[in-house]
DRENDO-1510 file (C-alpha; in Angstrom, 1 decimal, always signed):
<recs>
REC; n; res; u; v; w
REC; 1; UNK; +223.4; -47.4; +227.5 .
REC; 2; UNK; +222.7; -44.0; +226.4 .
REC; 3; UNK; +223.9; -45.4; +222.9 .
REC; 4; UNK; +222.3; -48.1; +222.6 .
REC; 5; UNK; +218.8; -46.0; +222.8 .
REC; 6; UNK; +219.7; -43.7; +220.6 .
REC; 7; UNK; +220.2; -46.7; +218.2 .
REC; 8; UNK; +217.3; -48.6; +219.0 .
REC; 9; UNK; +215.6; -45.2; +218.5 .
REC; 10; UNK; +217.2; -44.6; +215.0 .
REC; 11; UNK; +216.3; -48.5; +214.0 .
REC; 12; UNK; +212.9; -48.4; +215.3 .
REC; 13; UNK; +212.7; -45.0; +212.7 .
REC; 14; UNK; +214.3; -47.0; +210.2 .
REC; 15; UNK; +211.7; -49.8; +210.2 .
REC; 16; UNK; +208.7; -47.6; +210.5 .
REC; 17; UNK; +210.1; -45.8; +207.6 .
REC; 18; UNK; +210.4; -48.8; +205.5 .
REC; 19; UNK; +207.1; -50.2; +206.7 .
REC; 20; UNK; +205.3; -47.0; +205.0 .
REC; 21; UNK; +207.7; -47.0; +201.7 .
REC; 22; UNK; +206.9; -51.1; +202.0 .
REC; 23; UNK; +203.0; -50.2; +202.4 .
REC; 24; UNK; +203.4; -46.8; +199.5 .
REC; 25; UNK; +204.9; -49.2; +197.4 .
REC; 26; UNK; +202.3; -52.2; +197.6 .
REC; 27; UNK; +199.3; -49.6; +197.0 .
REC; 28; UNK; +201.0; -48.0; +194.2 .
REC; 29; UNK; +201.5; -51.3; +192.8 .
REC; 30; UNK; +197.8; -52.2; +193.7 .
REC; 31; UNK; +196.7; -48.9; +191.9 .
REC; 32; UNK; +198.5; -49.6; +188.8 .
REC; 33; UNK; +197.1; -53.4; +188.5 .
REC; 34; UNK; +193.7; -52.1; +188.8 .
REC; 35; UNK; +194.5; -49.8; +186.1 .
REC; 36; UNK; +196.0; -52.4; +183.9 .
REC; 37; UNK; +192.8; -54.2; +184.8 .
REC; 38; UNK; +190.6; -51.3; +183.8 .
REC; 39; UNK; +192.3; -50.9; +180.8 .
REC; 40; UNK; +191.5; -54.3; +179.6 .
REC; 41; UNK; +187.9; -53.9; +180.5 .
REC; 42; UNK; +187.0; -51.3; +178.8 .
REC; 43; UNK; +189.2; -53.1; +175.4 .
REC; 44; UNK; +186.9; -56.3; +176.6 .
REC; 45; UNK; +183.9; -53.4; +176.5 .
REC; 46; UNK; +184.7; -52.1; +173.3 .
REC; 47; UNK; +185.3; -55.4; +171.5 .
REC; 48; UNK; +182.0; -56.6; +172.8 .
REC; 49; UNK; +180.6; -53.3; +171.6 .
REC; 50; UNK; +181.6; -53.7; +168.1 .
REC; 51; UNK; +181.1; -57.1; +167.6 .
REC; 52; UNK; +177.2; -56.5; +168.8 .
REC; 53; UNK; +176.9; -53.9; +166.1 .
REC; 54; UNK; +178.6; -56.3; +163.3 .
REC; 55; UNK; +175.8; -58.5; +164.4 .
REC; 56; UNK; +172.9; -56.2; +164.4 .
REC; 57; UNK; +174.3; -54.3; +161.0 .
REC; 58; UNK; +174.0; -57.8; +159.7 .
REC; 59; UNK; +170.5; -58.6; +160.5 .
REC; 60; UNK; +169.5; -55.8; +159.3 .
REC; 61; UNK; +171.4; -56.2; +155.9 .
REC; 62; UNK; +169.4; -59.8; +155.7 .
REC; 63; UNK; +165.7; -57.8; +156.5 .
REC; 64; UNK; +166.8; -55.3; +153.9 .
REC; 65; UNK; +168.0; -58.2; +151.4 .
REC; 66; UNK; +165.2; -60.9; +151.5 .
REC; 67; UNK; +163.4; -59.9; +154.6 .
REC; 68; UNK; +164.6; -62.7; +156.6 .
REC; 69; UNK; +163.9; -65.7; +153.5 .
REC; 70; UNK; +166.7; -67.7; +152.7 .
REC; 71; UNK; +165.6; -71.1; +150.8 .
REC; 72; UNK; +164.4; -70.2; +147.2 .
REC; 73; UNK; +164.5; -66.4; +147.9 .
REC; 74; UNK; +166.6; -65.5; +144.1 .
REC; 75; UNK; +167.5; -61.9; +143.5 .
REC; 76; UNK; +169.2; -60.1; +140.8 .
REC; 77; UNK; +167.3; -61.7; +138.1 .
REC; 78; UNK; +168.3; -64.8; +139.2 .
REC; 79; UNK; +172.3; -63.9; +139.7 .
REC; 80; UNK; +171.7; -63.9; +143.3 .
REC; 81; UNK; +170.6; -65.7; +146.0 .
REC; 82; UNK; +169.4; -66.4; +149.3 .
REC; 83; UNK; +169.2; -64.6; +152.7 .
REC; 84; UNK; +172.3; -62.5; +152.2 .
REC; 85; UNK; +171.9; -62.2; +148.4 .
REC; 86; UNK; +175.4; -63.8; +147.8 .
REC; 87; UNK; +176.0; -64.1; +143.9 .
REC; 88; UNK; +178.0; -67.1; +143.2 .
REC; 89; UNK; +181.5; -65.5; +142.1 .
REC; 90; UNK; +181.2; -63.0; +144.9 .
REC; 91; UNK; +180.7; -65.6; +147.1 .
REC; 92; UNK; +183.1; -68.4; +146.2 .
REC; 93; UNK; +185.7; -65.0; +145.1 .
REC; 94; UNK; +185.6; -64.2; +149.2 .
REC; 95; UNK; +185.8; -67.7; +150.5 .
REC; 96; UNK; +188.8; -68.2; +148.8 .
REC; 97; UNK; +190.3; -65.1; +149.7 .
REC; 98; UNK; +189.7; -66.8; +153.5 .
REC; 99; UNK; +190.7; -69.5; +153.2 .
REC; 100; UNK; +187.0; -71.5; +153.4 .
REC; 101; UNK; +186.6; -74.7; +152.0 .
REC; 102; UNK; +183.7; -77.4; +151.8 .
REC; 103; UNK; +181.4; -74.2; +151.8 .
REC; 104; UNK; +178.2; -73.9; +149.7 .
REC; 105; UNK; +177.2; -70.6; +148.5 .
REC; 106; UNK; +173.6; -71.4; +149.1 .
REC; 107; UNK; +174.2; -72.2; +152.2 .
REC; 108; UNK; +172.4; -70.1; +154.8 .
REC; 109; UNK; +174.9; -70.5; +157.7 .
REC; 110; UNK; +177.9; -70.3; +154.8 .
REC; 111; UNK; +176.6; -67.2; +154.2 .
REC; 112; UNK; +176.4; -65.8; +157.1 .
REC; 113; UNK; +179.5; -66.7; +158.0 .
REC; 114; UNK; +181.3; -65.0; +155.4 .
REC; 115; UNK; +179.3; -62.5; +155.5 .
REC; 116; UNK; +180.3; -61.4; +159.1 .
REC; 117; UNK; +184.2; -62.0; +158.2 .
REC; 118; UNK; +183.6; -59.8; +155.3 .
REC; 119; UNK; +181.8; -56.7; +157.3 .
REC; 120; UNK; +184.1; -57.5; +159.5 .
REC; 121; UNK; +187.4; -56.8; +157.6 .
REC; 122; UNK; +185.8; -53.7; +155.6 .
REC; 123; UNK; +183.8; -55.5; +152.2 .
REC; 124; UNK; +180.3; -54.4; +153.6 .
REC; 125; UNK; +180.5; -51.9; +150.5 .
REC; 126; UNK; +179.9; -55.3; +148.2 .
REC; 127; UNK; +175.8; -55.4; +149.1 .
REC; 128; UNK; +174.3; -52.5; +148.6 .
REC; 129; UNK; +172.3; -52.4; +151.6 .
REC; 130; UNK; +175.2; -52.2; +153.4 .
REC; 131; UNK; +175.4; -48.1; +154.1 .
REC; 132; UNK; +171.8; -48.3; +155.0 .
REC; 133; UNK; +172.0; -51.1; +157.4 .
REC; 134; UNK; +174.9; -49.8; +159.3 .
REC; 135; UNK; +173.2; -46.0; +159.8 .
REC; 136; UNK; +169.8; -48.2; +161.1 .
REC; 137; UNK; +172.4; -49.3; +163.7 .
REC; 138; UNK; +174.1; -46.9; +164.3 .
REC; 139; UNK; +170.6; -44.3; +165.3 .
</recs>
């Protein structure tokens, strides 16, 4: 009988001791997943971050550029034109590069959009404005 305590005993150790590494484990494991889940906030953060100042660089390169006019607003002496100040072979030059088609360089939401793929992906440097507009953010 004696035994048979002293085994019960042991066992009844045993299972508390794998309850807590049971318990030890499943907080460590909550601990990390909140990590992981941190981790991909702040990328979600960040990403949200940047695009907002992509955005706001390019508003500010189109107040800098025509001060918000897009139909009929020509620039350059006439080589450029509208809200962004796209000229033609710049314009069509980039659209092929991405793969755009059906686009219309005088088109105000065309422009745009190639605009923001193009600040995007590092061409900002092909307005002039563009160092300007993206310190006026940046402050």
């Amino acid at each position: 009988m004696d035994k048979l305590i002293v085994i019960l005993e042991k066992g009844e150790r045993s299972i508390q001791a794998l309850i807590v590494a049971v318990t030890v484990i499943a907080l460590v494991g909550m601990f990390l997943n909140h990590r992981v889940k941190m981790k991909a906030l702040d990328i979600e953060i960040q990403k949200t971050k940047q695009e907002l100042a992509l955005n706001n660089t390019l508003k500010v390169m189109i107040a800098l550029e025509s001060s918000g006019r897009h139909d009929g607003c020509w620039g350059d002496g006439g080589a450029a034109y509208g809200w962004l100040q796209f000229h033609k072979a710049t314009f069509y030059f980039y659209s092929k590069k991405y793969g755009l088609t059906g686009v219309d360089w005088q088109n105000k939401e065309d422009q745009f959009r190639l605009a923001y793929m193009m600040v995007r992906d590092g061409y900002g440097r092909e307005w002039t404005v563009y160092k300007r507009a993206k310190k006026l953010v940046e402050f």
